[in-house]
C-alpha positions in Angstrom: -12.4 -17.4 -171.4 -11.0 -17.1 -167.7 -12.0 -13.6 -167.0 -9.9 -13.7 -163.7 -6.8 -13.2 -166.4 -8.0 -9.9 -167.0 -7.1 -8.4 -163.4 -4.5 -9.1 -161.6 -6.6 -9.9 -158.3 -10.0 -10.9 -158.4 -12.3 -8.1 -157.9 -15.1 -8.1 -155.1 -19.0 -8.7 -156.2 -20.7 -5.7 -157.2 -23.5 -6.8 -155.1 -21.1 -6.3 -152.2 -20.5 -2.9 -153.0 -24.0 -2.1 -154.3 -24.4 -2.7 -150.4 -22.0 -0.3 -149.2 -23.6 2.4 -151.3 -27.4 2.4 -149.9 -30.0 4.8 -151.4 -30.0 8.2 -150.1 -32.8 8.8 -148.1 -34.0 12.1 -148.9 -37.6 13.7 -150.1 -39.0 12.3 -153.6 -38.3 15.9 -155.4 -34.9 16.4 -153.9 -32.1 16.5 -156.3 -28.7 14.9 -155.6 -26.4 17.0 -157.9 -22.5 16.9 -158.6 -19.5 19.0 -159.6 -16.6 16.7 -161.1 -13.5 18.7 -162.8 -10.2 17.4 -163.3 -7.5 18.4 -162.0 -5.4 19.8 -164.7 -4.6 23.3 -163.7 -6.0 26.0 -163.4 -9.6 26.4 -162.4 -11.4 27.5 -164.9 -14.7 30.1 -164.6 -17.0 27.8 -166.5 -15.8 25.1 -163.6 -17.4 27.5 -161.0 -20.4 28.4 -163.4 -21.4 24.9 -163.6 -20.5 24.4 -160.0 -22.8 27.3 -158.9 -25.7 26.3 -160.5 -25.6 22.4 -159.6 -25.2 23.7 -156.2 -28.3 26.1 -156.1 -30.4 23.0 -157.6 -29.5 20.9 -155.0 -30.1 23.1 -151.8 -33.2 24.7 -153.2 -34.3 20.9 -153.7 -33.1 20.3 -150.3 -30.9 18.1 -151.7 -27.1 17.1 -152.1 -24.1 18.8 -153.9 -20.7 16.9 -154.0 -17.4 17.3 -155.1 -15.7 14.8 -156.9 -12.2 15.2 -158.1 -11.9 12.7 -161.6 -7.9 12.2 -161.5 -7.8 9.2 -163.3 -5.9 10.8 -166.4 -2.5 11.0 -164.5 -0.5 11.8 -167.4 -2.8 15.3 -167.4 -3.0 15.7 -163.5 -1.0 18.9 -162.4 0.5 18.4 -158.5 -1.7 21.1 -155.5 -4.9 21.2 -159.0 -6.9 19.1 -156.2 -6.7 21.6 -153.5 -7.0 24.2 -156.1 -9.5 23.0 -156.9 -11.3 22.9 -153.5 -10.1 26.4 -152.2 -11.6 28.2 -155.4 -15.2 26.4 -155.1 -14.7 27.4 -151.3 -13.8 31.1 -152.2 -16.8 31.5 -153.8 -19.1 30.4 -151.2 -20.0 27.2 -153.2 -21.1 25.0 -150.2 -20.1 21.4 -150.5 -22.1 18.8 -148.5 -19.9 16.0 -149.1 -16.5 15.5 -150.9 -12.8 16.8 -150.5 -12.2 19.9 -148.2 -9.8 22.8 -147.8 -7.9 20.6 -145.0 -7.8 17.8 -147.4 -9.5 15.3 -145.8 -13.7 14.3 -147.1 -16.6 14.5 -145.5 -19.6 12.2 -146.6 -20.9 8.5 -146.6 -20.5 7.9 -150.0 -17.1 8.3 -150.3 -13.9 8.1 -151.8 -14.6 11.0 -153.6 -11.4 11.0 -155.3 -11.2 8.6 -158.4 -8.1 7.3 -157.9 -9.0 5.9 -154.7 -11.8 4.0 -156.3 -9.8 1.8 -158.9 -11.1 -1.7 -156.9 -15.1 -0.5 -157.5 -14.6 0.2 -161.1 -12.5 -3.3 -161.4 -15.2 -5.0 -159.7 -18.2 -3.6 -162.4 -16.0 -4.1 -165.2 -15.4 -7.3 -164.2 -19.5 -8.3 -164.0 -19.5 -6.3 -167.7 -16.7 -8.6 -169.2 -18.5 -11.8 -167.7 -21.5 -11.1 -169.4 -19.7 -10.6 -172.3 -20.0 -6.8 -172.5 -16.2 -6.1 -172.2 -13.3 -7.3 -174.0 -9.1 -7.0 -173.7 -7.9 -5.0 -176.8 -4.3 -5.3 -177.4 -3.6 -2.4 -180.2 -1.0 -0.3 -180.1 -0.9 2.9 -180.5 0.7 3.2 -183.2 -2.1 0.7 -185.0 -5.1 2.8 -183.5 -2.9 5.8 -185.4 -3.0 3.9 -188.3 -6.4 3.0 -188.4 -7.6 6.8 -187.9 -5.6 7.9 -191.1 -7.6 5.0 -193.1 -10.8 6.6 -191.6 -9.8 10.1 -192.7 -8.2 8.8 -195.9 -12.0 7.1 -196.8 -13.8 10.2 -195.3 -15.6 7.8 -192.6 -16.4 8.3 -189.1 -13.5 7.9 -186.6 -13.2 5.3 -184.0 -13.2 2.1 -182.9 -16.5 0.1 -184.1 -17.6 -2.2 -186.6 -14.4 -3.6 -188.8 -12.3 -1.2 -187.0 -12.7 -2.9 -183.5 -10.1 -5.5 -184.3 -9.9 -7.0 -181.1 -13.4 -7.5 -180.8 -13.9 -11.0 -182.1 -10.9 -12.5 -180.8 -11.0 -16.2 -179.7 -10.4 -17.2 -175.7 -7.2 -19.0 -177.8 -6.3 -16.0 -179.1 -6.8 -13.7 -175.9 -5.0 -16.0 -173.6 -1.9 -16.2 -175.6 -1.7 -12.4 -176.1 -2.0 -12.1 -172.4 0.8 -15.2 -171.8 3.1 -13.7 -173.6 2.3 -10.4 -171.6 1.2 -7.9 -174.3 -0.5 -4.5 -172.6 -4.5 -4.6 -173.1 -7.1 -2.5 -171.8 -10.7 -2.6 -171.5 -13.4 -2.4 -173.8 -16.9 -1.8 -173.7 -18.7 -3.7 -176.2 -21.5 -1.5 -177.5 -24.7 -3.2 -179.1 -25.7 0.1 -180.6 -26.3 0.7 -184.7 -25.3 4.3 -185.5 -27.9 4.5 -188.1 -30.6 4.5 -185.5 -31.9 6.8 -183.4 -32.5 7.6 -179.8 -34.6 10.4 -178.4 -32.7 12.3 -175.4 -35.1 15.0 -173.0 -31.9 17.4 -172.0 -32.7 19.6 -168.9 -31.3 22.4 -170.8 -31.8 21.4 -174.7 -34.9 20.4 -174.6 -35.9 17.3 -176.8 -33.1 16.0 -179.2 -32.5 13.2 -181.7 -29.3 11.1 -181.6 -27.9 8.5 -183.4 -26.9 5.5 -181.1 -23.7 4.9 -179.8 -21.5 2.1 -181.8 -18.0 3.0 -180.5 -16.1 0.3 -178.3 -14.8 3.4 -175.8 -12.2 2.1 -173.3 -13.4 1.9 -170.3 -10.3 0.5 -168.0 -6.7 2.0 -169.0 -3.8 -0.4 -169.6 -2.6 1.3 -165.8 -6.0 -0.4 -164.7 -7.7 3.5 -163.8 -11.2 4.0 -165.8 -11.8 6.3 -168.3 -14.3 9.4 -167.5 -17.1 7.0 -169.6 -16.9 4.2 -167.4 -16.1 6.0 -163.8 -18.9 8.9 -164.0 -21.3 5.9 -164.9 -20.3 4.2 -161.8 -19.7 7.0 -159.5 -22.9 8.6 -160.4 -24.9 5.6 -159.7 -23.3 4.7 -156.6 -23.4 8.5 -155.2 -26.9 8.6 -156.3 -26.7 11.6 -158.3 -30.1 12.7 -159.7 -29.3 15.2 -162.0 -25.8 15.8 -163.9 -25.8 19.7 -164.6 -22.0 19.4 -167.4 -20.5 21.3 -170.3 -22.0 21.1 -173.5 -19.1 19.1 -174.7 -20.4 16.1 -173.5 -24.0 16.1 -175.4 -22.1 13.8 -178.4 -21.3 11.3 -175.6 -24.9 11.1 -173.8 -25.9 8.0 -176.3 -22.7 6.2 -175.1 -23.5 6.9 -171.7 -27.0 5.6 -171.7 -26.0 2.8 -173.1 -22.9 2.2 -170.4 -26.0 3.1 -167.6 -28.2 0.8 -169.4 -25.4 -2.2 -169.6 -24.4 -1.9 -165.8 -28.3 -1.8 -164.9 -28.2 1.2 -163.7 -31.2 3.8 -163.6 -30.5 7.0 -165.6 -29.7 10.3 -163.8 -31.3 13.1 -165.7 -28.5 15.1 -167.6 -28.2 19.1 -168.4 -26.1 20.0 -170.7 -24.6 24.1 -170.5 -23.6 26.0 -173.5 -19.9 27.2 -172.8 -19.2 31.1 -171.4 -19.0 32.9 -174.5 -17.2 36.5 -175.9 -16.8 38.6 -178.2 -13.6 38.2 -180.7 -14.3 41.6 -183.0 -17.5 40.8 -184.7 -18.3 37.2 -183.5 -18.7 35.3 -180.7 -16.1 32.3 -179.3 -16.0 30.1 -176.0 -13.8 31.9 -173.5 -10.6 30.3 -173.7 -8.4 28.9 -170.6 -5.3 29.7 -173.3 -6.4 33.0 -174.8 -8.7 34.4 -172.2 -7.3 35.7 -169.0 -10.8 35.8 -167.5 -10.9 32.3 -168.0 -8.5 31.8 -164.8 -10.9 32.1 -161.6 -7.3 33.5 -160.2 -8.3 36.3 -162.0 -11.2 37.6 -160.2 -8.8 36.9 -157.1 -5.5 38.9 -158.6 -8.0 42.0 -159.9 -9.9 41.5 -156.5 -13.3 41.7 -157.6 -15.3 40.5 -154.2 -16.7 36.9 -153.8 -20.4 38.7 -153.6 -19.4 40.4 -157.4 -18.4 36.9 -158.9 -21.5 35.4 -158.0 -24.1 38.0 -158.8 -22.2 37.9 -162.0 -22.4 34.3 -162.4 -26.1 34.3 -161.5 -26.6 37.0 -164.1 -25.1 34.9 -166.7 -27.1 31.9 -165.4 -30.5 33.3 -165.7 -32.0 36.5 -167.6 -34.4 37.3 -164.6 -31.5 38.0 -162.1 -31.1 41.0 -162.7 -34.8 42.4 -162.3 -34.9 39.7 -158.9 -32.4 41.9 -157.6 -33.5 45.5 -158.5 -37.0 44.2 -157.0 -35.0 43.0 -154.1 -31.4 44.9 -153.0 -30.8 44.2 -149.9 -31.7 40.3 -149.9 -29.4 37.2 -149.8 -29.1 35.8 -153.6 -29.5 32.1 -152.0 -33.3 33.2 -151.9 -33.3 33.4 -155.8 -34.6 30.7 -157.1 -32.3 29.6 -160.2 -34.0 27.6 -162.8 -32.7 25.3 -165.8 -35.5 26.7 -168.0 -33.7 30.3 -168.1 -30.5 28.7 -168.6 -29.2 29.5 -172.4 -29.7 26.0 -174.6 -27.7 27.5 -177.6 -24.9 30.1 -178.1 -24.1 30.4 -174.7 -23.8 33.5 -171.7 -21.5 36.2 -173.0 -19.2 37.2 -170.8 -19.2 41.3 -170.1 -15.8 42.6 -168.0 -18.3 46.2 -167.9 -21.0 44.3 -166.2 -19.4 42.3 -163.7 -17.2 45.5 -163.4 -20.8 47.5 -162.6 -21.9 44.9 -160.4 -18.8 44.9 -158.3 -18.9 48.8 -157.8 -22.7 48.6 -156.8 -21.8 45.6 -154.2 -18.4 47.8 -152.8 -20.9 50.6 -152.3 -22.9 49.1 -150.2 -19.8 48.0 -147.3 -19.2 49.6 -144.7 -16.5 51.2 -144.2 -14.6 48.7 -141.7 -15.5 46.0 -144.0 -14.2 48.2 -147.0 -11.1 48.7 -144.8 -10.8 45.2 -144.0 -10.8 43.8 -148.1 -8.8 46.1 -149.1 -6.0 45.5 -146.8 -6.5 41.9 -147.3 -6.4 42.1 -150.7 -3.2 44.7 -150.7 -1.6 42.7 -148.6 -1.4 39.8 -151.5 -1.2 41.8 -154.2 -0.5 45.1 -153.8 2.3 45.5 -150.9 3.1 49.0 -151.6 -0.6 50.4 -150.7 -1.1 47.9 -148.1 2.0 49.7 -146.6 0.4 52.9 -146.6 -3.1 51.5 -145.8 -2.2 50.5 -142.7 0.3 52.8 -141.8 -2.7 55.4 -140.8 -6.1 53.3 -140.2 -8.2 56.3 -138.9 -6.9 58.2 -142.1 -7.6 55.5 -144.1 -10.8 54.3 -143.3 -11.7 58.2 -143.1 -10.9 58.3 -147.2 -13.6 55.3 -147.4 -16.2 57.0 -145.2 -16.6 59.6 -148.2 -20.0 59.5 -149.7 -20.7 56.0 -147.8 -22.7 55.8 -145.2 -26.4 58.3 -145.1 -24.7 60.0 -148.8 -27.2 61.2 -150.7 -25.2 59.6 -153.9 -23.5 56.7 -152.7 -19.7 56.9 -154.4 -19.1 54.2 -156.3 -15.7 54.4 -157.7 -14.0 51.4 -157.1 -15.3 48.4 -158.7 -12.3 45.9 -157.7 -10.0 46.4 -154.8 -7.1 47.0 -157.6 -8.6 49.7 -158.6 -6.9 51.4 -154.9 -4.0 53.2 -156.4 -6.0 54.9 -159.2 -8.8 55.6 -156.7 -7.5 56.6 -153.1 -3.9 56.6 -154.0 -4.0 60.8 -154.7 -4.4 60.7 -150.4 -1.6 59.4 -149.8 1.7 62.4 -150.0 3.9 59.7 -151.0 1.7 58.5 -153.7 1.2 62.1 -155.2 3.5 63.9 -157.0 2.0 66.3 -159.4 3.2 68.4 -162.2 2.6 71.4 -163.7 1.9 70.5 -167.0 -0.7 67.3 -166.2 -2.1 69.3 -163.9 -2.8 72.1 -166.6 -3.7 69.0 -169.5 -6.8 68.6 -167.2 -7.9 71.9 -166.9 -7.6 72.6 -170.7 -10.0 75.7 -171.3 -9.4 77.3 -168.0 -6.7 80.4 -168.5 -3.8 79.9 -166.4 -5.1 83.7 -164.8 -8.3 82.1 -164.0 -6.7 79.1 -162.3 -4.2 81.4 -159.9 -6.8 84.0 -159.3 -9.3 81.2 -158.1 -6.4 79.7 -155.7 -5.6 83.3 -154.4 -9.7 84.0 -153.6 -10.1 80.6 -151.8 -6.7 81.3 -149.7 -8.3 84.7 -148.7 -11.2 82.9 -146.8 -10.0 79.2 -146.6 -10.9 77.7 -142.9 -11.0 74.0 -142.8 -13.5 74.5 -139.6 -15.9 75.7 -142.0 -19.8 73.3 -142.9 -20.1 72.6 -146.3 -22.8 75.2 -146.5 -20.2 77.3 -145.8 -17.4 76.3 -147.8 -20.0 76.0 -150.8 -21.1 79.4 -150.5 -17.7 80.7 -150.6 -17.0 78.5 -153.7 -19.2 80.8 -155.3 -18.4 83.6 -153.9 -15.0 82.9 -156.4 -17.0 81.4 -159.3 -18.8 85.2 -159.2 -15.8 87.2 -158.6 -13.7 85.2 -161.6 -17.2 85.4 -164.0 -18.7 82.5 -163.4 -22.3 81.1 -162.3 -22.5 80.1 -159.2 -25.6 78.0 -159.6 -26.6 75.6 -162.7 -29.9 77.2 -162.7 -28.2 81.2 -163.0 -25.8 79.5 -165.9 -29.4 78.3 -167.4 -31.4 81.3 -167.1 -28.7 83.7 -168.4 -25.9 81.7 -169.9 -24.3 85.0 -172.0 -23.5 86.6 -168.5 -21.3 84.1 -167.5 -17.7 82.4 -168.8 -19.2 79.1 -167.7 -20.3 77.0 -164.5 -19.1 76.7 -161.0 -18.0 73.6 -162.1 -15.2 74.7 -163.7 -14.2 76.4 -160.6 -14.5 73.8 -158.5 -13.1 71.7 -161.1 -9.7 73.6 -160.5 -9.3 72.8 -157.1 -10.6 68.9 -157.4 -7.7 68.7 -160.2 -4.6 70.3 -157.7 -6.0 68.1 -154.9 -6.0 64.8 -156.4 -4.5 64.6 -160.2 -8.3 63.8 -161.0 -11.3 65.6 -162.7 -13.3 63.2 -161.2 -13.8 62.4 -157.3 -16.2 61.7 -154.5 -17.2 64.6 -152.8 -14.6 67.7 -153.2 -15.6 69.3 -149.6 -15.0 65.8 -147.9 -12.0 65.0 -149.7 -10.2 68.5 -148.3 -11.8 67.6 -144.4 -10.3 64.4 -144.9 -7.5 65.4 -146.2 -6.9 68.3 -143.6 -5.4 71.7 -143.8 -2.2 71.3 -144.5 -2.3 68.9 -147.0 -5.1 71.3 -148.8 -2.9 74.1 -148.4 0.3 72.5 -149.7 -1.3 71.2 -152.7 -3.2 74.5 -153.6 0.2 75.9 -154.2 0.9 75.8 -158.4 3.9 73.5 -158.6 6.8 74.4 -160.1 
């Protein structure tokens, strides 16, 4: 038949663009690597996850990572999901060497990088495929295609369109002109030359050696609005952008004999493929993918909204990536994560990473502890700003007050305080500094001390007023903390309590613990002789007074 009937203008040669494309010049063992989501809302973890590694392989490599944005389902496509898309992977510190960039435009030879923009290249290799006889016009409805599914389920058969169920395929040039005459809507098929009962051995970066039955299914490949399908464009794409290695969800290991055989029909040489097990977690007593519908977590907005740091997200991520993270960075705690080398062979091949809030949570609070305190300063009021105005309001209000409360335990500390593990953690953590912030009563103050008679709690209050002077070192203040614990029956030292526990009510703890509670609201702090220098004399005084 005239294959010119099947486009509205004739496409240009492949060899033409073949030409455009030249091979990348870069060193034998350097891998070209790709990211590729759609943009359909939000961005999900397992997006960056996948993103992250292909990323490390590549620049280890000394290689290539690109973004390519696969828009071609339009009916899916959710308006601003491309620049989402961008400004999360830039967030992250995912570095892009080519493809679509925060200011929208792209950078890179091999270009567009957005599929839409690439409808003529795909025309022109469908074209060659349908010449050669390896593509046909199929003019079922949808309502046909529906009713042939329901036979399939009704005879308990695979689904799809192969074999008697590709009615289209053996249609005459007769028969094919005058369905396009008299302007029925077609698309493209590929016509596969696979037999389902055979088998093709696949080596999977990630899997390992597997057996497949061949593909058989005649997949679309150009949509009756003349876009590609993801089969057909990722073949293309990959080719032409000489990706190397294709590092993608686990979803697409049933497709991989389809693709080969599309790679194979076009003549093109087969990228290596990597196939990740989803981000998994716990649902009771089993284990489920994390879920953009169920899972908050699954929103990289998230991390953003919680504000867990960039530097948390990815040591997380890398921790999830490979088993041997972890010990890399006890052995090394101080050193840029870019000089881990990630490896596929660590990567999980079959349930899948579980995702832990507690150890991403643990991470966070060990990276915060190491700022300083500007830069703690600084991303907290950037975060506040965003997302919590009302602290931002007091953050800034008093900087040198401020960025005194996050000089506690910080710098030359002998135990680095590590109480906030995400910057919305601020109010629960610092937000007992602030006057207007803290408002305490009598009887959550007295909940916390439970075991400490109310006489024991005034007459500790009324010894510390006696000799209370903010000038005082902490040797100084200590020593006069247990000058009260002794007075009131209690060990001053752990090691008296130890050696002679009947002698004593209890611990200089308990003491101290009575003071930490009517400064803050908290049994637990930083440390209690920094908080009152921070927090100055007449804020200490004030709130050493038993409200009413």
């Amino acid at each position: 038949m005239n294959i010119d009937l099947l486009f509205q203008t004739k496409p240009k040669d492949t060899q033409t663009i073949l030409k455009r494309y030249p091979k990348r010049e870069l060193a034998p063992n350097a891998k070209v690597t790709r990211i590729a989501p759609s943009p359909t809302g939000f961005v999900h973890i397992g997006t960056v996850y996948s993103a992250l590694i292909s990323e490390r392989l590549a620049h280890q490599s000394n290689g290539v990572f690109f973004l390519r944005i696969e828009d071609t389902d339009k009916k899916r496509e959710v308006d601003g999901a491309p620049d989402l898309i961008v400004k999360s992977l830039t967030h992250y510190g995912i570095a892009m060497d080519e493809g679509r960039i925060v200011s929208g435009k792209e950078i890179g030879e091999y270009g567009p990088y957005l599929q839409s923009e690439r409808k003529a290249i795909y025309h022109s290799f469908a074209y060659e495929l349908a010449s050669r006889g390896r593509a046909y016009p199929c003019f079922c409805t949808t309502e046909e295609l529906e009713s042939s599914r329901k036979n399939q389920e009704g005879l308990k058969i695979r689904p799809g369109y192969y074999a008697e169920f590709a009615t289209c395929r053996n249609f005459t040039d007769e028969q094919i002109e005058k369905k396009i005459a008299e302007k029925k809507p077609f698309v493209l098929r590929f016509k596969s030359e696979g037999n389902f009962d055979n088998k093709i051995h696949v080596n999977d970066l990630i899997k390992g050696d597997r057996e497949l039955s061949q593909n058989d299914q005649d997949i679309v490949i150009i949509k009756s609005d003349g876009l590609p399908t993801y089969h057909f464009a990722h073949a293309v794409d990959d080719h032409l952008m000489g990706t190397t290695d294709v590092i993608r969800g686990d979803e697409w290991f049933s497709s991989l004999p389809l693709h080969i055989e599309l790679f194979e029909a076009l003549g093109f040489p087969l990228p290596r493929f990597g196939h990740l097990a989803p981000i998994q977690k716990m649902d009771g007593s089993s284990r489920r993918k994390l879920s953009k519908r169920k899972d908050k977590e699954a929103d990289v907005a998230f991390y953003q909204a919680e504000g867990y740091p960039v530097e948390a997200v990815v040591e997380y991520i890398l921790n999830l990536a490979n088993s041997n993270f972890e010990d890399w960075r006890k052995a090394n705690p101080l050193t840029d994560n870019r000089e881990f080398m990630l490896t596929l062979e660590k990567l999980s091949h079959t349930g899948g990473s579980l995702f832990d809030i507690v150890k991403l949570k643990s991470i966070s609070k060990e990276i915060i502890s190491q700022f300083s305190t500007n830069e703690v300063y600084k991303r907290a009021l950037e975060w506040a700003t965003t997302y919590d105005p009302i602290i931002a309001d007091e953050i800034q209000k008093n900087p040198s007050y401020t960025k005194q409360i996050f000089s506690i335990e910080r710098t030359g500390a002998e135990k680095v305080r590590k109480d906030i593990g995400q910057w919305s953690d601020l109010m629960q953590e610092i937000g007992y500094f602030y006057d207007s912030f803290f408002i305490p009563k009598r009887d959550e103050l007295q909940a916390l001390l439970t075991g400490i008679e109310l006489e024991i709690i005034e007459k500790s209050l009324d010894l510390f007023f006696a000799t209370y002077n903010e000038k005082d070192d902490k040797d100084t203040w200590l020593e006069k903390m247990r000058t009260v614990a002794l007075t009131l029956g209690y060990a001053p030292t752990t090691k008296e309590l130890k050696a002679a526990p009947a002698k004593f009510k209890g611990s200089i703890s308990e003491i101290t613990k009575i003071f930490r509670v009517f400064l803050t609201g908290k049994a637990q702090t930083p440390d209690l002789y920094e908080i009152m220098k921070v927090m100055g004399s007449a804020r200490v005084i004030q709130r050493l007074k038993m409200p009413e």
